[in-house]
NUMI-777777 format. One record per atom (N, C-alpha, C): atom name; residue in one letter; x, y, z; residue number from 1. Coordinates in Angstrom, 2 decimals. Layout:
(CA A (X Y Z) NUM)
...
END
This chain:
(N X (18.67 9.86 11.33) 1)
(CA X (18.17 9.74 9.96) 1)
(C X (18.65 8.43 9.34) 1)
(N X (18.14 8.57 8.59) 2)
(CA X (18.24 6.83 7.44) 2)
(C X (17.60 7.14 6.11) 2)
(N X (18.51 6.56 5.34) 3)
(CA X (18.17 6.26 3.71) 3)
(C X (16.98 5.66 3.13) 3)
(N X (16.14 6.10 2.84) 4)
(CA X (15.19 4.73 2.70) 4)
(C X (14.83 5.27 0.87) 4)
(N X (15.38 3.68 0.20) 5)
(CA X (15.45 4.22 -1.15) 5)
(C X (13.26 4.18 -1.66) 5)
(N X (12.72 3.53 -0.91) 6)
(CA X (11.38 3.43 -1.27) 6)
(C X (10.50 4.87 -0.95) 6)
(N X (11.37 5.65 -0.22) 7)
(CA X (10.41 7.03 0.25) 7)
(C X (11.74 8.13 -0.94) 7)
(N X (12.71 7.22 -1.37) 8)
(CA X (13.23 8.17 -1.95) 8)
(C X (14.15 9.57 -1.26) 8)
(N X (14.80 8.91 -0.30) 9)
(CA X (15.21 10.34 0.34) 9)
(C X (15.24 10.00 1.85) 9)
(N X (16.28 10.57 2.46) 10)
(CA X (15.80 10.71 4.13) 10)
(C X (15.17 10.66 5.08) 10)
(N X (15.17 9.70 5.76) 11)
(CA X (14.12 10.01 7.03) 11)
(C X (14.22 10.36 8.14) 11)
(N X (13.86 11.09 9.09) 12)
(CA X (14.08 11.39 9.89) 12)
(C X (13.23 10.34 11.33) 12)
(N X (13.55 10.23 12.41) 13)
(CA X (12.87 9.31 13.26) 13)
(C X (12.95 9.41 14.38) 13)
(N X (11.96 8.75 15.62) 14)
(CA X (12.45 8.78 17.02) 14)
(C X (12.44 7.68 17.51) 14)
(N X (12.88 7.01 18.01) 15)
(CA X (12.97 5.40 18.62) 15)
(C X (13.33 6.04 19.85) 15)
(N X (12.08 5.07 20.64) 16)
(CA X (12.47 4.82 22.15) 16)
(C X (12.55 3.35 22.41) 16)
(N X (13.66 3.18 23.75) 17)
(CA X (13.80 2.34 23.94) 17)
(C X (13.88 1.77 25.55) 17)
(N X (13.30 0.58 26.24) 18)
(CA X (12.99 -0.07 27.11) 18)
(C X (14.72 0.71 28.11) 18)
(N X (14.55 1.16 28.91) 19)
(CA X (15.66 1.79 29.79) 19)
(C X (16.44 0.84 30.09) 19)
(N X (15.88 -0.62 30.84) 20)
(CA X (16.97 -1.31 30.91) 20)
(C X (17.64 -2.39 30.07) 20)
(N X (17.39 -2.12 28.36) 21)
(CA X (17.47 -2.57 27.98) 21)
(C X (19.48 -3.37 27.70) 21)
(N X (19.25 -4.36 27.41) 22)
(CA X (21.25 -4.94 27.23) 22)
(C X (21.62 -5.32 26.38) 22)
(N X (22.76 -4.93 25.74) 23)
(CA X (23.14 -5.23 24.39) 23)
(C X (22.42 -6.50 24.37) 23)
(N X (22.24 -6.57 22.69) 24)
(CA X (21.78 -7.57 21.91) 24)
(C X (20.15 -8.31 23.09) 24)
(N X (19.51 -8.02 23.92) 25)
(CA X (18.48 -7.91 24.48) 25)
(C X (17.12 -7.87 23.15) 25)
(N X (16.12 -8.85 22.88) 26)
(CA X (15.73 -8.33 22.01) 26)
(C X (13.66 -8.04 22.82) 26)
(N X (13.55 -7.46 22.25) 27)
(CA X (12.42 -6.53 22.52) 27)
(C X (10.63 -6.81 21.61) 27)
(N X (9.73 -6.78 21.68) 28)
(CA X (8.67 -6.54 20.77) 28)
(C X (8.99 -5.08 20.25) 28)
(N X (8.36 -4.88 19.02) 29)
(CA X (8.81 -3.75 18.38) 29)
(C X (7.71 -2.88 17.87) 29)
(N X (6.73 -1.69 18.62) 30)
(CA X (5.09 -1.37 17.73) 30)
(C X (5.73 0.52 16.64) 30)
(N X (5.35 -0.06 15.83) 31)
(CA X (5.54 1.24 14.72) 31)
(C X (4.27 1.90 14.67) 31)
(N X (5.05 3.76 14.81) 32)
(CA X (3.80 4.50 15.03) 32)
(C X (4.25 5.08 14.09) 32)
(N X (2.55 5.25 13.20) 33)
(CA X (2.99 6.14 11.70) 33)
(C X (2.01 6.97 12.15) 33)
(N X (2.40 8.71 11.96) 34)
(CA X (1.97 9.66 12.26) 34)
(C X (1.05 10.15 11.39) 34)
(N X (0.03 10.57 11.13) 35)
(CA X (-1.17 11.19 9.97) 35)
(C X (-0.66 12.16 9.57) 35)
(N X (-1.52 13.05 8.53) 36)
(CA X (-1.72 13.62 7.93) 36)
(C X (-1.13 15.34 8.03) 36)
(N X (0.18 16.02 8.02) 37)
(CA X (-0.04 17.28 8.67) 37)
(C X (1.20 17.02 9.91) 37)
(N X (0.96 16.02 10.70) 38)
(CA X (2.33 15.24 11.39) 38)
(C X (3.03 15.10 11.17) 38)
(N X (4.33 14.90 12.18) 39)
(CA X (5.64 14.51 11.96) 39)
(C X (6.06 13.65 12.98) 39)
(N X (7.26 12.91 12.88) 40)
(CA X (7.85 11.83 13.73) 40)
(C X (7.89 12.29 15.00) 40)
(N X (7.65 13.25 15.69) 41)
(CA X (7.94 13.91 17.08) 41)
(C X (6.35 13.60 17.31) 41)
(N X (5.30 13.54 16.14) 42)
(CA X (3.44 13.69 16.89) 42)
(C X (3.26 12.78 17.96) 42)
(N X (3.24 11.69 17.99) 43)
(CA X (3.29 10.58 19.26) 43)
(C X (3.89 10.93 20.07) 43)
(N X (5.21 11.07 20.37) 44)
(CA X (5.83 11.13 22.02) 44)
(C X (5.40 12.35 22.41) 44)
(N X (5.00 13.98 21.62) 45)
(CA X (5.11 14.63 21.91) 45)
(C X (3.45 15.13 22.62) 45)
(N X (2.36 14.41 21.89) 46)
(CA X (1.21 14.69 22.19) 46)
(C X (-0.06 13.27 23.00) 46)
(N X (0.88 12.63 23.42) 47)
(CA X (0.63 11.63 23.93) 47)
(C X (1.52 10.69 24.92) 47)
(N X (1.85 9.87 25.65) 48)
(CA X (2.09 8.94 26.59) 48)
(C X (2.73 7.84 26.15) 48)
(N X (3.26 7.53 25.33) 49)
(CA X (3.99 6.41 24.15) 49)
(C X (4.97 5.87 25.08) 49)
(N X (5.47 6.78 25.71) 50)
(CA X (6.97 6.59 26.65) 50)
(C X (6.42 5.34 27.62) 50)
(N X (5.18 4.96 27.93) 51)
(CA X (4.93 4.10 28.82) 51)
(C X (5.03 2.58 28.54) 51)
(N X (4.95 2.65 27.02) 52)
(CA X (5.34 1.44 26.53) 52)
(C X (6.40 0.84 26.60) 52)
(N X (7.79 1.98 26.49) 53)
(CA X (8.93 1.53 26.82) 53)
(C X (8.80 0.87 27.65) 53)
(N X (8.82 1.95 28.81) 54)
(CA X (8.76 1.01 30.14) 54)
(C X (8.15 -0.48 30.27) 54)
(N X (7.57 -0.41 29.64) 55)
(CA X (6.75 -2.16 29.97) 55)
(C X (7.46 -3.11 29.12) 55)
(N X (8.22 -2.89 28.27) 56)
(CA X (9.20 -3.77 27.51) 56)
(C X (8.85 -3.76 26.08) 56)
(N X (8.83 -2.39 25.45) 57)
(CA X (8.48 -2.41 24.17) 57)
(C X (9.57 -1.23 23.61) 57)
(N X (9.83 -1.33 22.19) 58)
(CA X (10.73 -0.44 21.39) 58)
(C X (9.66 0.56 20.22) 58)
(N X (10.03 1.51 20.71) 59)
(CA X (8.51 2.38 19.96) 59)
(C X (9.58 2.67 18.62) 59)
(N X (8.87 2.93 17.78) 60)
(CA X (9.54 3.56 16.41) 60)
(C X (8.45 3.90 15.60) 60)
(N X (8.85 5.55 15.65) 61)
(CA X (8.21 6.82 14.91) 61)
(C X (9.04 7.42 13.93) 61)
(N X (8.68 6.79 12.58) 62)
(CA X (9.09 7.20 11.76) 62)
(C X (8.96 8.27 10.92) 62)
(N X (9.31 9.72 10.47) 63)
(CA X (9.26 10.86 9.67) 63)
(C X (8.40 9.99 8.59) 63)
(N X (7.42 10.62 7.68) 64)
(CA X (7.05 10.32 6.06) 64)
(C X (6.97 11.42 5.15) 64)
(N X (6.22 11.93 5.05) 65)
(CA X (6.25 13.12 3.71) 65)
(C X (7.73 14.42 4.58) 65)
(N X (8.23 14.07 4.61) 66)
(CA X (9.04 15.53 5.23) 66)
(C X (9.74 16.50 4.10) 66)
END
């Protein structure tokens, strides 16, 4: 979780990250905002997202109305 004073309140989130990734290693970064009825788990959980890691990307699924 994290503070975010613009949503006013808590967020909850899932970040994946490139496996072999090394400290301070820096990465492209794609943000998945979940629709309507969703939550931060909708992407990894109903889809294949994890493959991006692998190819050298940092996914971040962020919670919104929770």
């Amino acid at each position: 979780m994290f503070h975010s004073d613009a949503l006013g309140g808590d967020v909850t989130y899932r970040v994946y990250l490139p496996e072999n990734a090394a400290p301070g290693q820096r990465f492209p970064v794609i943000y998945l905002l979940h629709g309507g009825g969703e939550d931060y788990r909708s992407w990894s959980n109903r889809s294949d997202v994890a493959q991006y890691a692998a190819r050298g990307f940092i996914l971040v699924m962020p919670g919104g109305d929770e």
